[in-house]
Biotite code that builds the C-alpha atoms (Angstrom):
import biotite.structure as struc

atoms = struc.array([
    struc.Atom([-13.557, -4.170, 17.633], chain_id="A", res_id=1, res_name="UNK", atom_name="CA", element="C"),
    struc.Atom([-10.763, -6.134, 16.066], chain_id="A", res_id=2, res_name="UNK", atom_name="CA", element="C"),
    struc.Atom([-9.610, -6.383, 12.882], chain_id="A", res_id=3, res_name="UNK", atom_name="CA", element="C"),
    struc.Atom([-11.317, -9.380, 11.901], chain_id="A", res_id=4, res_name="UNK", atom_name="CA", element="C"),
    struc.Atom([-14.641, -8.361, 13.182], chain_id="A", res_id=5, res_name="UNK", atom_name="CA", element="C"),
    struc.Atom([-14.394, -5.044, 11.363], chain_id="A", res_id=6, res_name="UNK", atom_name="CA", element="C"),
    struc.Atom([-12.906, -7.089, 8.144], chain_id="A", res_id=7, res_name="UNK", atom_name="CA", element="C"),
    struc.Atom([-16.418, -9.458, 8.014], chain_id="A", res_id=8, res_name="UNK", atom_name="CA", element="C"),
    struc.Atom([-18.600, -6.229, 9.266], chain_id="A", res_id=9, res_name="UNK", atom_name="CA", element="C"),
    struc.Atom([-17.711, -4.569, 6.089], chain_id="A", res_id=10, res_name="UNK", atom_name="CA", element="C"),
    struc.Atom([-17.235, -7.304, 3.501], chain_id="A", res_id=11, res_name="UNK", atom_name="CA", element="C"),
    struc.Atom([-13.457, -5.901, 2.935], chain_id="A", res_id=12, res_name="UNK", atom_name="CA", element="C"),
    struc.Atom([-10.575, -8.029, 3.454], chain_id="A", res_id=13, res_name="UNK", atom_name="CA", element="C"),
    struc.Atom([-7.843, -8.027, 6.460], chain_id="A", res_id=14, res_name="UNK", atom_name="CA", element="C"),
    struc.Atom([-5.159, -7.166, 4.066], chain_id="A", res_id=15, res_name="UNK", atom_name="CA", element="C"),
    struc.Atom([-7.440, -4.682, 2.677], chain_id="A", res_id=16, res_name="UNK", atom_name="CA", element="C"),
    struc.Atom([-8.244, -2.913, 6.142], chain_id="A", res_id=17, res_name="UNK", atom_name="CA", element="C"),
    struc.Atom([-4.267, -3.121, 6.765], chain_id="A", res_id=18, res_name="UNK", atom_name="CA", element="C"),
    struc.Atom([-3.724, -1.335, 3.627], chain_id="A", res_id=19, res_name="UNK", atom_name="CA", element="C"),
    struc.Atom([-6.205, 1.252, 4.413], chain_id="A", res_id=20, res_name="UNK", atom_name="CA", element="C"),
    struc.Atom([-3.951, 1.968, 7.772], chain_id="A", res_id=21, res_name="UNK", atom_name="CA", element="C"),
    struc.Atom([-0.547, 2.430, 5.816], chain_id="A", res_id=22, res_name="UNK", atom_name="CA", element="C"),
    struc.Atom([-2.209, 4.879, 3.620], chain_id="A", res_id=23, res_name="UNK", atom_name="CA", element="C"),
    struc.Atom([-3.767, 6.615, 6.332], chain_id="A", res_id=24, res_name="UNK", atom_name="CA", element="C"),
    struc.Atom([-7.283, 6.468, 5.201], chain_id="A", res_id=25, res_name="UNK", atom_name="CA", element="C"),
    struc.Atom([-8.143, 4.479, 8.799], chain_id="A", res_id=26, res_name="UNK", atom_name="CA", element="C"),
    struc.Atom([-7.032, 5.027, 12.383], chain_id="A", res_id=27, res_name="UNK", atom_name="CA", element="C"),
    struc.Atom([-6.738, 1.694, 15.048], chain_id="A", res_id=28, res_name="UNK", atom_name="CA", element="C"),
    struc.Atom([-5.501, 1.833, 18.225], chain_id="A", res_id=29, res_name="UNK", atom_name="CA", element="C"),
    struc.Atom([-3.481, -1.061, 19.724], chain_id="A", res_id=30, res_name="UNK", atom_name="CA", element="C"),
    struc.Atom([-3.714, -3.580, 22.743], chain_id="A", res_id=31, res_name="UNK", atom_name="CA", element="C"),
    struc.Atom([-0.997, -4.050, 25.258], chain_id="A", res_id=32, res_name="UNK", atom_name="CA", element="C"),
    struc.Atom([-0.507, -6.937, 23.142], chain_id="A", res_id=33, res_name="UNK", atom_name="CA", element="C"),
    struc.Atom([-0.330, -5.331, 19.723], chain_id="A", res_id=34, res_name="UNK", atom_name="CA", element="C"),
    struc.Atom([-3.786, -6.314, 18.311], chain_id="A", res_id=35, res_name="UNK", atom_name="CA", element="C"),
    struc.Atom([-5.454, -3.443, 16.211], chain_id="A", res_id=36, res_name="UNK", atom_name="CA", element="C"),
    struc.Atom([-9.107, -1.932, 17.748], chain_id="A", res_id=37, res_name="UNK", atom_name="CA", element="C"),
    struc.Atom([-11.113, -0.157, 15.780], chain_id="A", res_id=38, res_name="UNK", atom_name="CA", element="C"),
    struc.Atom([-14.054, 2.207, 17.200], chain_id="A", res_id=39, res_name="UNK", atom_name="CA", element="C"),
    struc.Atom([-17.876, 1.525, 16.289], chain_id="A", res_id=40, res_name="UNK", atom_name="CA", element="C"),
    struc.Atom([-17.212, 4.511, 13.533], chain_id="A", res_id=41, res_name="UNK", atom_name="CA", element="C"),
    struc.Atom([-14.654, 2.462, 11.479], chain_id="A", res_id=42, res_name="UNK", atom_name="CA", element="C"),
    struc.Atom([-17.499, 0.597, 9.491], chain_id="A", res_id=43, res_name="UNK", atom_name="CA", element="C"),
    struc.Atom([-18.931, 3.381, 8.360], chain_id="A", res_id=44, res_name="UNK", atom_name="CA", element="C"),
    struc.Atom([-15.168, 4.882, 7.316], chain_id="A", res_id=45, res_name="UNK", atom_name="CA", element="C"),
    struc.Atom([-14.554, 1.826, 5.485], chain_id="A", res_id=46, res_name="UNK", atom_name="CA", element="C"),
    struc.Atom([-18.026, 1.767, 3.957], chain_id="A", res_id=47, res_name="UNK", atom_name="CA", element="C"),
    struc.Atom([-16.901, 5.033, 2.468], chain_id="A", res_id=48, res_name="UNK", atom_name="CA", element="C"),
    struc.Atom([-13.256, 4.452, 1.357], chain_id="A", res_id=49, res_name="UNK", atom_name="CA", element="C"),
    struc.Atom([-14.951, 1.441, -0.754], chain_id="A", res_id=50, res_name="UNK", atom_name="CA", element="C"),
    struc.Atom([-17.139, 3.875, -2.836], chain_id="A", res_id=51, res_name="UNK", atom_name="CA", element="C"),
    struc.Atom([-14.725, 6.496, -3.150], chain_id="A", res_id=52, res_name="UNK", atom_name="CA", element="C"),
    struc.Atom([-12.021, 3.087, -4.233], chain_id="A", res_id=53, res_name="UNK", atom_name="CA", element="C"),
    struc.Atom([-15.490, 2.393, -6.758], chain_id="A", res_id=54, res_name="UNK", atom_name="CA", element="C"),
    struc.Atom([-15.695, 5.858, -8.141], chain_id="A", res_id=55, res_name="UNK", atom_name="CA", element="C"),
    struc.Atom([-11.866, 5.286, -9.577], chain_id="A", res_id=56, res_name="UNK", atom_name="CA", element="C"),
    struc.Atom([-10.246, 7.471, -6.723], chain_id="A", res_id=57, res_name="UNK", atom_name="CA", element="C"),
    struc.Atom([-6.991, 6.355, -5.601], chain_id="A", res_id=58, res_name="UNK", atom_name="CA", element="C"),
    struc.Atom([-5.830, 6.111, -1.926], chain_id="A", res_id=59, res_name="UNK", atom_name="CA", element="C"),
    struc.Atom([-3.786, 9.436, -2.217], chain_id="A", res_id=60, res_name="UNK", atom_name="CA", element="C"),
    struc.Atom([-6.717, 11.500, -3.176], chain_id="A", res_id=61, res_name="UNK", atom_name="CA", element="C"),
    struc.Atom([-9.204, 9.578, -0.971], chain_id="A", res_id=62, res_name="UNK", atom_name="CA", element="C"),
    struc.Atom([-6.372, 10.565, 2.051], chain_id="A", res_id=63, res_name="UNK", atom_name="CA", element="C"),
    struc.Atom([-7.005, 14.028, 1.391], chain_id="A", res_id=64, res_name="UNK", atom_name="CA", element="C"),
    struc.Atom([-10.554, 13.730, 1.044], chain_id="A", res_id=65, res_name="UNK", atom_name="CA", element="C"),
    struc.Atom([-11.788, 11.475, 3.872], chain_id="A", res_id=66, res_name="UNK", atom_name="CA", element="C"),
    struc.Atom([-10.764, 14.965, 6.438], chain_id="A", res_id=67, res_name="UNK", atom_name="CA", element="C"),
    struc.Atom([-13.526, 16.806, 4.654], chain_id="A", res_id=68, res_name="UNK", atom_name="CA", element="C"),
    struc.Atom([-16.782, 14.080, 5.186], chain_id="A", res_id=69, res_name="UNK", atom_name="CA", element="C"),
    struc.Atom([-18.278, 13.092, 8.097], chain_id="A", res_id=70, res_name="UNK", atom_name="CA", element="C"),
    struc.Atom([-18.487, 9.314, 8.600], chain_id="A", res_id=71, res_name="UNK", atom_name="CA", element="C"),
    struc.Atom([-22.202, 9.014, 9.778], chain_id="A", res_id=72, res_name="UNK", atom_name="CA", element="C"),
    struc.Atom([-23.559, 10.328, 7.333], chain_id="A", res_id=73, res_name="UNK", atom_name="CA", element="C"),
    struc.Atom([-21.257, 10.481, 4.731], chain_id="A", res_id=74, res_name="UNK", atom_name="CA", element="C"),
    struc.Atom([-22.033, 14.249, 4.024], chain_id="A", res_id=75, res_name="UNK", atom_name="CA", element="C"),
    struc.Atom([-19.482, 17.050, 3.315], chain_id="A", res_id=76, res_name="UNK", atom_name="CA", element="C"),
    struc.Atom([-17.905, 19.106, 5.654], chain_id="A", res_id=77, res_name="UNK", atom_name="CA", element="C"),
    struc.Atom([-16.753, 22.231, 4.850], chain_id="A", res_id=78, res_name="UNK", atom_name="CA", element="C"),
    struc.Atom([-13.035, 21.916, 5.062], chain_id="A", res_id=79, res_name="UNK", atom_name="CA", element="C"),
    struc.Atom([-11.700, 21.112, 1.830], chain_id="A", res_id=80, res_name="UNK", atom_name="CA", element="C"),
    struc.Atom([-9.385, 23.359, 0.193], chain_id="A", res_id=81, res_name="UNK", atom_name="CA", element="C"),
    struc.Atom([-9.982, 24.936, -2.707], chain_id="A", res_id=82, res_name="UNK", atom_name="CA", element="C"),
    struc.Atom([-7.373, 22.810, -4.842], chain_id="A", res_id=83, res_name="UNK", atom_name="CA", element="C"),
    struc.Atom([-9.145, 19.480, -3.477], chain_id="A", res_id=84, res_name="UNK", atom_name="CA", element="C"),
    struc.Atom([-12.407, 21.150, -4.922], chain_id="A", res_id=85, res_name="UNK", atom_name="CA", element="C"),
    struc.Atom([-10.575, 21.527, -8.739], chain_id="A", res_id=86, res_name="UNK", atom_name="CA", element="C"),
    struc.Atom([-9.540, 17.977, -7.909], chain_id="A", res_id=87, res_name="UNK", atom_name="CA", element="C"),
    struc.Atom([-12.812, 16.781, -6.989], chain_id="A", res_id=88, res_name="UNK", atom_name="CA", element="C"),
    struc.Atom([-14.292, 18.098, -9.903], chain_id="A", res_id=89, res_name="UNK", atom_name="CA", element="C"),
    struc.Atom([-11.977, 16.843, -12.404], chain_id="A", res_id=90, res_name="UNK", atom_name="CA", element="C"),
    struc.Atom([-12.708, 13.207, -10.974], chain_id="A", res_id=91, res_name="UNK", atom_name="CA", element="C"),
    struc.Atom([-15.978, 13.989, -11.514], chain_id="A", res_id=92, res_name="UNK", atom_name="CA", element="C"),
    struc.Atom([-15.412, 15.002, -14.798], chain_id="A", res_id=93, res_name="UNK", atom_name="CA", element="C"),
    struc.Atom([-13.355, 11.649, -15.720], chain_id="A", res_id=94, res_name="UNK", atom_name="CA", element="C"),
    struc.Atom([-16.607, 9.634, -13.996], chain_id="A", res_id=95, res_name="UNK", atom_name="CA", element="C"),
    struc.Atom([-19.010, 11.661, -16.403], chain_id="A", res_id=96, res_name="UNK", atom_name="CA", element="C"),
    struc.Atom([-16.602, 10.682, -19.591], chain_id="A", res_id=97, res_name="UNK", atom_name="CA", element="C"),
    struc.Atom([-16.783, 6.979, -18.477], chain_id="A", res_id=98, res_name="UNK", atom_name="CA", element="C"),
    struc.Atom([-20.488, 6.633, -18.006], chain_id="A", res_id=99, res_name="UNK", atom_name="CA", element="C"),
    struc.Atom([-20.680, 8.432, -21.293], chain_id="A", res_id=100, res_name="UNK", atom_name="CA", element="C"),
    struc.Atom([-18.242, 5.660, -22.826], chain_id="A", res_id=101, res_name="UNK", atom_name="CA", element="C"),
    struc.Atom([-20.139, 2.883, -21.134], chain_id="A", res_id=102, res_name="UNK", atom_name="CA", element="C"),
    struc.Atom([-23.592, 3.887, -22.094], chain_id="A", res_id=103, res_name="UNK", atom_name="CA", element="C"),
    struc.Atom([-22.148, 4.351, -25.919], chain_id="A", res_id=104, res_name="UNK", atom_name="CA", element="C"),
    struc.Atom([-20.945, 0.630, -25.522], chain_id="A", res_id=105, res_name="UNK", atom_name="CA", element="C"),
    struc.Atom([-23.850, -0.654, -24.178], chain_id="A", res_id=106, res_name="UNK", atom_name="CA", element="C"),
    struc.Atom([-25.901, 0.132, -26.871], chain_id="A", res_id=107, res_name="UNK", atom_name="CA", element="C"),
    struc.Atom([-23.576, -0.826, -29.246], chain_id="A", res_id=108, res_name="UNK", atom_name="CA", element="C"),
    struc.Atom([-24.112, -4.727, -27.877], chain_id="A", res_id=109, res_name="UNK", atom_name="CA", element="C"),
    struc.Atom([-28.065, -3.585, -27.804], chain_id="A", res_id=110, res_name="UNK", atom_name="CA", element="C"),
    struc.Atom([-27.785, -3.391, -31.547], chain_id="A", res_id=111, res_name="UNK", atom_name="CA", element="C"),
    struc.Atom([-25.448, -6.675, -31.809], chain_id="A", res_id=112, res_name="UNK", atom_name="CA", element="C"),
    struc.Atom([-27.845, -8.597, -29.263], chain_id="A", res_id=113, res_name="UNK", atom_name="CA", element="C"),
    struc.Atom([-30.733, -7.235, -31.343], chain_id="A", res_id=114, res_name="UNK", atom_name="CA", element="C"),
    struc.Atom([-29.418, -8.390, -34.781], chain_id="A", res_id=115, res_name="UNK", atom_name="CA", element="C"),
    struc.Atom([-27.990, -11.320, -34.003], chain_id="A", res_id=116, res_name="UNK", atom_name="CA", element="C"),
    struc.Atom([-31.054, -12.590, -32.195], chain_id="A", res_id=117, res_name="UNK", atom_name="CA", element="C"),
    struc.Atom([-33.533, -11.763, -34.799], chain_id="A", res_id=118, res_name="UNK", atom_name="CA", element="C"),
    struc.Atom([-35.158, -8.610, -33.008], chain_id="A", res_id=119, res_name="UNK", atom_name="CA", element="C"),
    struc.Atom([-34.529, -5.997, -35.920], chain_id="A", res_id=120, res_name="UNK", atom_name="CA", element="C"),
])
C-alpha cells in the first residue's frame, strides 16, 4: 500500500509515517518511480509505535524496542537484551509515578468540583 493509504488506515499523519522511516521504527520499499509501499503488516507496526509514542517513549527507545515484539499480536519476543529490560522497567517505573501524580490531581479537582458546587 502507499503512503497515503497506510497514513488514513492508521489515523497517523504522512509526515508522521515519514518520520517513523528516518528513525527507523518502519520499513517501505520503493517503486521504480520512487513512491513508498508498505506491506499489509505496516498498520499493525504503526498501531504499535503510537502506543509506545502514548506511553511517553521516545523514538530512540521505541527503535530498540520494536525488534523484540511481534507486530500481529503485539506480544514480546524474547530478544531483548538485558539493558533494554532495566530500560523497560524504568519507563515503567516513570508511567507508575505519573498515574500516581494524575490520580493525586484528580481528586484534588474532585474536592474543588465538590465544594464549589455545593456537594460537601
Amino acid at each position: 500500500m502507499r503512503i497515503g493509504e497506510l497514513a488514513e488506515r492508521t489515523g497517523v499523519s504522512v509526515r508522521s509515517l515519514r518520520y517513523y522511516e528516518q528513525q527507523g521504527l518502519l520499513a517501505s520499499d520503493r517503486t521504480t518511480g520512487g513512491h513508498r509501499e508498505y506491506p499489509e503488516r505496516a498498520v499493525d507496526r504503526v498501531i504499535r509505535i503510537q502506543e509506545l509514542f502514548a506511553a511517553g517513549l521516545n523514538s530512540k527507545k521505541i527503535a530498540a524496542m520494536l525488534p523484540c515484539m511481534r507486530d500481529a499480536d503485539g506480544g514480546p519476543s524474547e530478544i531483548a537484551t538485558p539493558r533494554l529490560v532495566d530500560d523497560l522497567t524504568a519507563e515503567r517505573a516513570r508511567i507508575d509515578r505519573l498515574i500516581t501524580d494524575l490520580v493525586r490531581s484528580r481528586d484534588v479537582l474532585d474536592e474543588v468540583i465538590d465544594a464549589a458546587s455545593g456537594r460537601r
